[in-house]
Every structure is written in C-alpha cells, then in structure tokens.
N, C-alpha and C positions, 0 to 999 in steps of 0.2 A: 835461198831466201834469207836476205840478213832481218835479224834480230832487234828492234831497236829498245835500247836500254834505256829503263825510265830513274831519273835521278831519285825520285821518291820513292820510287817500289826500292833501291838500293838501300835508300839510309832506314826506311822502316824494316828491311832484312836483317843491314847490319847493329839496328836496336836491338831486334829482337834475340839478335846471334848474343851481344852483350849479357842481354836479360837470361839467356840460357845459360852462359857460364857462371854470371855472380850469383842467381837462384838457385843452380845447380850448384856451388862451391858450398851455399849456408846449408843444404837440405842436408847434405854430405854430412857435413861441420855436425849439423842438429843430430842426424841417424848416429852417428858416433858416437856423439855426448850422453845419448836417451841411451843407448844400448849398454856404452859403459855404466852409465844409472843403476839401467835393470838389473845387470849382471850383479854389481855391486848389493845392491839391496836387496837383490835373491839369494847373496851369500850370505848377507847381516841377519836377514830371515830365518835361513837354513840351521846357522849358528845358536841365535834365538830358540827355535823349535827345539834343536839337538840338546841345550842348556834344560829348556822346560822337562825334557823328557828324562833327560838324566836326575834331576830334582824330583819327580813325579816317582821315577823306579827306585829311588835311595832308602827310602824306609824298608821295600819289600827283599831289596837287594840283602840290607842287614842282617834282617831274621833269615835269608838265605833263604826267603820260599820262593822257590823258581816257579812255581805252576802260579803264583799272585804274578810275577815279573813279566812271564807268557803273557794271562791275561790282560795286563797291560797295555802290554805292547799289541795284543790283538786289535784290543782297544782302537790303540793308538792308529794302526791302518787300514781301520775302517776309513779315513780320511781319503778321498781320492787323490787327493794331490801326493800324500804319504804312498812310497814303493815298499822300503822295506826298511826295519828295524833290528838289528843284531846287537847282541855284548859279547866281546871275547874277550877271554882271561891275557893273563900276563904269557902265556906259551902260545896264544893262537889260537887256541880250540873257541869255537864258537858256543857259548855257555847257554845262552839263549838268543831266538830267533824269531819272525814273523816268516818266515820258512823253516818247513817240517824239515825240508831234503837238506836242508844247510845245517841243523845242529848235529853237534859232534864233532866236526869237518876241522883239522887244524893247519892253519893259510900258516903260507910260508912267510918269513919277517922279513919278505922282499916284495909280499903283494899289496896292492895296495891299502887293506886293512892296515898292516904292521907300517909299511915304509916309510912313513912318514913319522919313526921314531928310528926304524931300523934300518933305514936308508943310506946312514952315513956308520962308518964305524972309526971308535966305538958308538951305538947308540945316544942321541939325545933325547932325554929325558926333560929338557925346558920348553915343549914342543906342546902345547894344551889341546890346539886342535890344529884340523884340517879342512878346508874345503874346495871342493873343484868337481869341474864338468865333467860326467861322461856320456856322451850321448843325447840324450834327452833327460836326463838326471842330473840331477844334482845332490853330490856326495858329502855329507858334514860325517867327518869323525873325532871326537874329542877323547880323551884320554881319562879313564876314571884314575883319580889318585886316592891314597891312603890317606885318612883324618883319623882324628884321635879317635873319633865314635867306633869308627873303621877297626880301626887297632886296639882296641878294649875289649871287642866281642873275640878275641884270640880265634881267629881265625885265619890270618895273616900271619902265621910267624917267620921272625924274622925280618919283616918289613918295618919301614921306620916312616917317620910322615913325611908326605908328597914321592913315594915310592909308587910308580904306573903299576896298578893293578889287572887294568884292561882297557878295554877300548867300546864305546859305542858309537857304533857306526849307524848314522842314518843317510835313508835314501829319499831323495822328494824328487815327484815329475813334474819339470819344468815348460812342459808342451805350453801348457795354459798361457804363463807368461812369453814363449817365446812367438805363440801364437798373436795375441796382443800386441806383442813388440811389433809384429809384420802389419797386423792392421794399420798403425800406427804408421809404419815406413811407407804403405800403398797408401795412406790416407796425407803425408806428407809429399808424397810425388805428386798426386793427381793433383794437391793444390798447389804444387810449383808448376804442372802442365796450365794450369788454369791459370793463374798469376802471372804468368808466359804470354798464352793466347790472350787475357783480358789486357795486358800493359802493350802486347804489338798493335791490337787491337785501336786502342787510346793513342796509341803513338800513332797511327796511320791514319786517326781519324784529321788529329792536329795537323800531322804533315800533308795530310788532303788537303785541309784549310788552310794554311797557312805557307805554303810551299808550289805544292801541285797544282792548285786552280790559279794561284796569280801567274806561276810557270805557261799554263798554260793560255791564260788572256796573252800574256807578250809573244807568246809565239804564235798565236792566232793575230796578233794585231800586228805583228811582223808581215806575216803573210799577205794580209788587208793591204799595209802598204806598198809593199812588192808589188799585188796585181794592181795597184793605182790609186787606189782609196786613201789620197791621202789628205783626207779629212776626217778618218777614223782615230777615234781618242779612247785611251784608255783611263778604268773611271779610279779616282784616286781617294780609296777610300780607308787606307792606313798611315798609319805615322810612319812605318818601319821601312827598312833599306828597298822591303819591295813597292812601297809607296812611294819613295823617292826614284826608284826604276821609274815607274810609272809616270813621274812628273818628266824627268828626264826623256822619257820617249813618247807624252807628246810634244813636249817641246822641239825634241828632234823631227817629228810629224808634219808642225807647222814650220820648221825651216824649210824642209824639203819641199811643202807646199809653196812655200815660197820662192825661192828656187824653182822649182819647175814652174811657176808662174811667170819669174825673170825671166827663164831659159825662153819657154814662149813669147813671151812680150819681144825678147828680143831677136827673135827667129820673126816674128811680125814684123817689128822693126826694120829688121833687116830688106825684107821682102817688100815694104811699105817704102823703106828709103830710093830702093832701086828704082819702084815705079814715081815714087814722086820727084826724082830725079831727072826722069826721061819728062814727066807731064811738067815741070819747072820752066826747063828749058824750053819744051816747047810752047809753053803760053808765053812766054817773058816776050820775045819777038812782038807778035800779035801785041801783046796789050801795049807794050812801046809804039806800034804803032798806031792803036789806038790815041792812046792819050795826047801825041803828039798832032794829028786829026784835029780831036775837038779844042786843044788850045786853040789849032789854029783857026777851029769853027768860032771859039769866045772872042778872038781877036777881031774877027773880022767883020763879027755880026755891029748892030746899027745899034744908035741908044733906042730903048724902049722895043729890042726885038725881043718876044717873049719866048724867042727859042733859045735863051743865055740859059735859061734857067733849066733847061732841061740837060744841055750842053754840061752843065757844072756836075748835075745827076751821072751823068755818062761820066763824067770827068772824075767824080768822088770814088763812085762804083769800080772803077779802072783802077784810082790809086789802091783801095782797099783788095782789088783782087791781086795785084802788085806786091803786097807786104803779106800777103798771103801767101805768094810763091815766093818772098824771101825769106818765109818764116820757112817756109819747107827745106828750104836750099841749106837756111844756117840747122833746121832740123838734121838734114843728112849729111853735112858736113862736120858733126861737130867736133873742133880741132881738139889734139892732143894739147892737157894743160900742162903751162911751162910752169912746174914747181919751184916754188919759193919757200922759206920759213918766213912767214908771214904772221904779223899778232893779231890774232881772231877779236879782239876785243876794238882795233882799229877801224878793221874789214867793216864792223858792225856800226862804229860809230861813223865814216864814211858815208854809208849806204842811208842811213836814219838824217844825215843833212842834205842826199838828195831830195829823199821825199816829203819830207816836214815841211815845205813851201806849198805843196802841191796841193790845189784845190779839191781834191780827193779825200786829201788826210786834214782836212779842215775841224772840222768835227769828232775828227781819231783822236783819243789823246795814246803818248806812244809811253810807257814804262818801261826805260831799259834797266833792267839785273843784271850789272855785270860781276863778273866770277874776282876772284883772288887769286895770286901765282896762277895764271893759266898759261902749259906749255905754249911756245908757239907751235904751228900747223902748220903742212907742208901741202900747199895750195897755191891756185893761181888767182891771183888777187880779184883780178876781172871777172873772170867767170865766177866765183862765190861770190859777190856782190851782185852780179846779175842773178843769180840764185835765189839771195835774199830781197834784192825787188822785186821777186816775182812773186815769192810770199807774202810779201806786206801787202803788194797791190792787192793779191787774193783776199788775204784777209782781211783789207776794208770794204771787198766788193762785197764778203758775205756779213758784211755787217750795212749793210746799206751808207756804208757812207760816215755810220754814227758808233760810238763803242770803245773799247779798250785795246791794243793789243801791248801783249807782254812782249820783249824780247829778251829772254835769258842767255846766260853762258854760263858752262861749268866742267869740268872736266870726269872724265871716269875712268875705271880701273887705275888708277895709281897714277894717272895723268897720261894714258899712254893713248887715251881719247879728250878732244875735246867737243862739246854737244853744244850748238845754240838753237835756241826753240824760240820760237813766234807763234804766239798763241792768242787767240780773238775769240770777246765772248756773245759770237754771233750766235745761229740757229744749230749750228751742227752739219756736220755732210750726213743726208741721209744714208739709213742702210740697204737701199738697193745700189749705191750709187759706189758704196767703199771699195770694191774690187775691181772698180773700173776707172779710176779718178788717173790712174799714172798713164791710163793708155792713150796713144796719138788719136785725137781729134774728139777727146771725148771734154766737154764743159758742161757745166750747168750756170754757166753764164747764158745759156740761148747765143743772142747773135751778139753777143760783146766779147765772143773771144772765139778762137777758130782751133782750141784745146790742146795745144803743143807745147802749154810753158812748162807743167809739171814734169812730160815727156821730157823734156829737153833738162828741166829742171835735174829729173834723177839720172839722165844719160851722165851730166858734170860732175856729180859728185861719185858715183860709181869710178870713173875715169879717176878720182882723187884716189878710190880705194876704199872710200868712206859707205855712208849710207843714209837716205832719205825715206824717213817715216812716218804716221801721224798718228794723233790718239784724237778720238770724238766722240763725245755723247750726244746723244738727242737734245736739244735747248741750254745744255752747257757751253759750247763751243767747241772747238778745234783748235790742236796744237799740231805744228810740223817740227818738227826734230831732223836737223843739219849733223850728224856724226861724221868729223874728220880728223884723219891721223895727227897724231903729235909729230914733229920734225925732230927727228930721231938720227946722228950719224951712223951712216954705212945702213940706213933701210933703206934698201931698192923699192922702186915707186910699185904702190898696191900690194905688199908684200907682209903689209900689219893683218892680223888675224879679226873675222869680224864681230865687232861687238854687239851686247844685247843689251836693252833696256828694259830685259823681261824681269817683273812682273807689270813694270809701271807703263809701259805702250801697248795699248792692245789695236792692231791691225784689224 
C-alpha cells in the first residue's frame, strides 16, 4: 500500500522540527545561564555567611573562650541549610567545631581544609578564602589572619600582621537550591514542550487554511473536470497566488468547455456536412426540374389565367428551396482560404460601401472606429468580407431595421492580433439562445433565414487561424468580435497561438 504524502502535513512537521531546535537551542542557552547564576550567588552567599560568622566568633575568639566560640557556632547550625562549622589553627588541629568527633583531629596541609594555602609550595599566604562544591555542599573556607587587636593580647608570638593564624571552614547544604534549580529546568522544558505543541498547533491551523483546503478545492476541481464537469468553477475568494490559481483554472475550465463544444460542433458538422451533401445533390436535379416545369407553366398560361399566380408561388418556393441546398453545398464545401497580407482597415471599408445603399441599412446609421498603425492580416479578402456582411446584415435584422451599429478595429498583444467588432444596440441574444447561436440551422430569424451564416461564418475564420466571439447583455445589445492573425514572416498558416479577450468578452 503506498503512502500518500500530504504537502501540508510536511511543511507543518518541518515547522515544528524547526521550532524544536531554535526552542530547544534558548531553553539550553537559559538552563546554563540560570545555573551558572545559582552557582555563582550560592558562592557569594556562602562567602557572605562564612565573613558574618568569622565577625560574630572574633570577640569570643580574643578572650580565647572556646566553650562562648562552641556555643556559637552551635548556634550557628541550628540553621538547616548550615552542615558544619570548624576553626583550625595555623598546624591543622581543628580548635573548634559543630562536631564533637572532629575536634582535636589534625588535617594534613594537603587536605582540603589546608590546601588551598598549602597546595602549592612554598605556601601562599595571599589566598583569603575558598569556595567549592562537594557533593551536595557547599564549602566556604576563609583564612583567619593576624590584626593588631590580635597581636596585643600576646598570644601570638612571633606572628606579625596578616600572618594565617587558621582557617574557618564552613559548610552549607545546597539541596534546597539545587532542588529549585531542577524545578526551574522541568518548569522551563514543559513550557518549551507547550510552546512546541501550541506554535505546530497555530502553524497547522494557518497551513489548513491557507495552503491545504485551497490545495484541495484544485485537486477536487481537477478531478470534476477530468470526469466532464466542465462547467465546474472554482470560487475565487483571495488575492493571493492561490487566488490567481484559482482564476487561472477557471479560465482553463471554460476553454476547455470550449473546445469540447468546438470539438463537438464540429464532429456534427462533419456528420451534418456528409449528409447534407448526399440530400444537396439529390434535390438539386428535381427542383431544376421543377422550376423549369413551371416557367414553362407561366409561359404558356393565357392573360388573365389565375393559375400564373399560383405557378409563381411554386416558382418562388422552388427558387428559395434552391438557395437553400446551395447554401448547404457552399456550407460543406468551404474552400481553403488563399492567404494574403491584407489591410483589415480596407477589408472594412469595402464591405461598409456595399451595404450603405441597401434598403435595410436605411435607417442604420453605421460608426466606423478605425484603429492606428494596425498590422496587416493574413486573410483571404473574399471570405472576411463575406464574414463581415453577414454581421452587419445580423445586426440590422436584430435591430429591426432601425439603431446604431459600431464597427471597431484595434489590435492586441503587441499587435500580433488584430480584433474588429460590430456591435448593435438592439435587444440582446437571449440567454437560452447563447450556446446555440454558432450551430447549423439554428436562427432566431424564424423563416428569414435557414441558420448557416454564423456556422459558415466561424468555419472561415477558424480556417484563418483566428477566432469568432460575441459579448451580450439583455437590452444592451451584442457585439461579435472578428480576431485574426497579424501577417507575420515565415508563420505557417494557423500556427499563431490563440488569443483571449478575457475579461472583456463574456460568452
């Protein structure tokens, strides 16, 4: 069974893997620092205490009453945190004690009592105190010396001032403190574990929202359009790269809708050409002989026979079902156009002096917009002109006759498109009618038209390589938009990439 790997469970791991070294690097850093603290200010203490106590024993030490100096120091460890208090003379012997078993006892000037004067030889003597760990103690030994007070009660002979008379050794249990210290160290982990867990936490929430559910609308709406949905959109409700995905693939959604609407249309087409091929041919005969019949019926009928007028009926009906099966004919035939570089701005003005006579466009008034530097096109003159009369004619029919229409030109992407639109501000193409407007035989003319021009309309300009499109609102009107290539050296025909007029055309 493979495993499948989610990008977002990754990057929220490898936050939190981050979060655990740099958390993990300060808590270190801090336990360090707090510890060296302690240690330090448990010495300063130590020192402190051993200084007070030495001051506190000096009067009794003078008068030489050892059983006051005892007393003292019993005193003195009554303290719990206080282990033991000793003074030893200038040889060692331990003079007095807060242990019975210890007085008397004389340490050798290598053990710790002594060594810290008698460590090096010869001894130093500029050595006041000492302090350090043993075990769960902590040991202050300071050096009593000789002062003048000292050396007046003649007790000291011999000795001269700042001569080490002894030593007082004190002992403090440092449990307390280093117990504290570890609260402190477990109280500082647990809130680097929590700090840990709350920031993966926060980060996974963000990367759910922001990463993993839009991750997952696209691959859900991928999927949508794989199995064929493809009028499935995705809702674009950020500013951010994944919002711009999001525009980016519906836009990819409706080409493809598009496109597979082409593909069909012209899979219809195709199937639609072969059969209106074979029924072409075979009305064309018959109605030729039809029509040729009733000439010869109008010819030959008498003045005032009232059967002319029915003869002409047969005779109309004939020609119109005639121009019906050549419209199918030039439907399925439609020849490859013979490319030219041609000035689209000509093409246009051409076409606009056929039908400006015409009693149709009587009432039209026509506004053409022509463009500036516009490349020429590589097109076949004939057929884009027959193009753009099929547009205009449309356009006055959905204007009844009466109304505006625009005829622009303008170039796009850096002139590598040129675009001309014809736009009228009749009623609109309804919206049941917009998905079906390009297909063969489809009008909303009723019987004024037999629905093949738009058909034949987009067959010509696909064949350029170009593209036919329309924008409509409801009682604003309809525009068609003509896109075809610029006439470019060394581009092979339909070989230009196709453009978009998105946002401004909405199909």
């Amino acid at each position: 069974m493979r495993i499948r790997r989610n990008t977002a469970v990754e990057l929220a791991l490898a936050v939190a893997l981050v979060l655990v070294v740099v958390l993990g690097a300060y808590s270190w850093l801090v336990i360090s620092t707090m510890t060296g603290e302690v240690i330090s200010l448990a010495q300063r203490d130590a020192s402190r205490i051993a200084s007070f106590v030495q001051g506190n024993l000096r009067l009794a030490m003078l008068r030489d009453h050892r059983d006051d100096v005892r007393k003292s120091i019993e005193e003195i460890v009554k303290d719990p945190s206080v282990e033991a208090v000793s003074i030893l003379d200038h040889t060692g012997r331990v003079w007095v004690t807060s242990d019975p078993g210890s007085a008397g006892i004389v340490h050798d000037k290598q053990d710790r009592s002594c060594g810290f004067c008698h460590g090096t030889s010869p001894p130093r003597t500029d050595i006041l105190e000492s302090t350090a760990f043993e075990g769960h103690q902590l040991v202050s030994q300071q050096a009593i010396r000789a002062d003048a007070s000292c050396l007046a009660r003649g007790c000291h002979e011999g000795r001269r001032e700042g001569d080490v008379l002894g030593v007082l050794s004190f002992s403090q249990s440092v449990d307390q403190t280093f117990l504290t210290l570890k609260r402190s160290k477990r109280a500082l982990g647990l809130f680097t574990v929590l700090a840990v867990l709350l920031a993966s936490l926060l980060v996974g929430t963000v990367i759910a929202g922001r990463l993993h559910t839009p991750m997952k609308r696209l691959v859900e709406g991928t999927a949508k359009v794989a199995a064929g949905d493809m009028g499935h959109r995705l809702p674009i409700d950020r500013s951010d790269e994944f919002g711009h995905l999001a525009h980016k693939f519906n836009e990819m959604s409706r080409k493809l809708s598009q496109s597979r609407r082409s593909l069909i249309q012209s899979e219809r087409l195709i199937s639609m050409g072969k059969l209106a091929a074979g029924v072409a041919h075979e009305l064309n005969n018959p109605l030729t002989g039809v029509l040729a019949f009733t000439e010869s019926l109008i010819d030959d009928a008498d003045d005032g026979d009232v059967r002319v007028e029915d003869y002409r009926v047969i005779q109309r009906e004939a020609l119109r079902c005639r121009r019906i099966v050549r419209d199918l004919l030039d439907f399925v035939r439609q020849e490859k156009p013979a490319m030219r570089a041609e000035d689209a701005e000509h093409l246009v003005g051409l076409t606009l002096r056929l039908i400006e006579k015409l009693a149709s466009f009587r009432d039209v008034t026509l506004i053409h917009e022509g463009g500036s530097d516009l490349p020429l096109v590589r097109a076949d003159a004939g057929q884009v002109q027959q193009v753009m009369l099929n547009l205009l004619i449309n356009a006055a029919d959905a204007m009844d006759g009466v109304g505006t229409i625009r005829i622009g030109l303008r170039s796009l992407e850096r002139g590598r498109w040129v675009v001309i639109s014809v736009a009228d501000d009749g009623p609109g193409i309804p919206e049941e009618f917009r998905d079906k407007i390009f297909e063969p035989f489809f009008s909303t003319k009723a019987h004024r038209s037999n629905g093949l021009g738009l058909s034949i309309c987009q067959g010509i300009i696909e064949q350029h390589g170009g593209r036919l499109e329309f924008e409509t609102r409801d009682g604003e009107g309809t525009t068609f938009r003509v896109l075809l290539p610029a006439a470019r050296a060394g581009v092979p025909d339909g070989s230009v990439g196709r453009p978009s007029l998105r946002p401004e055309a909405r199909t």
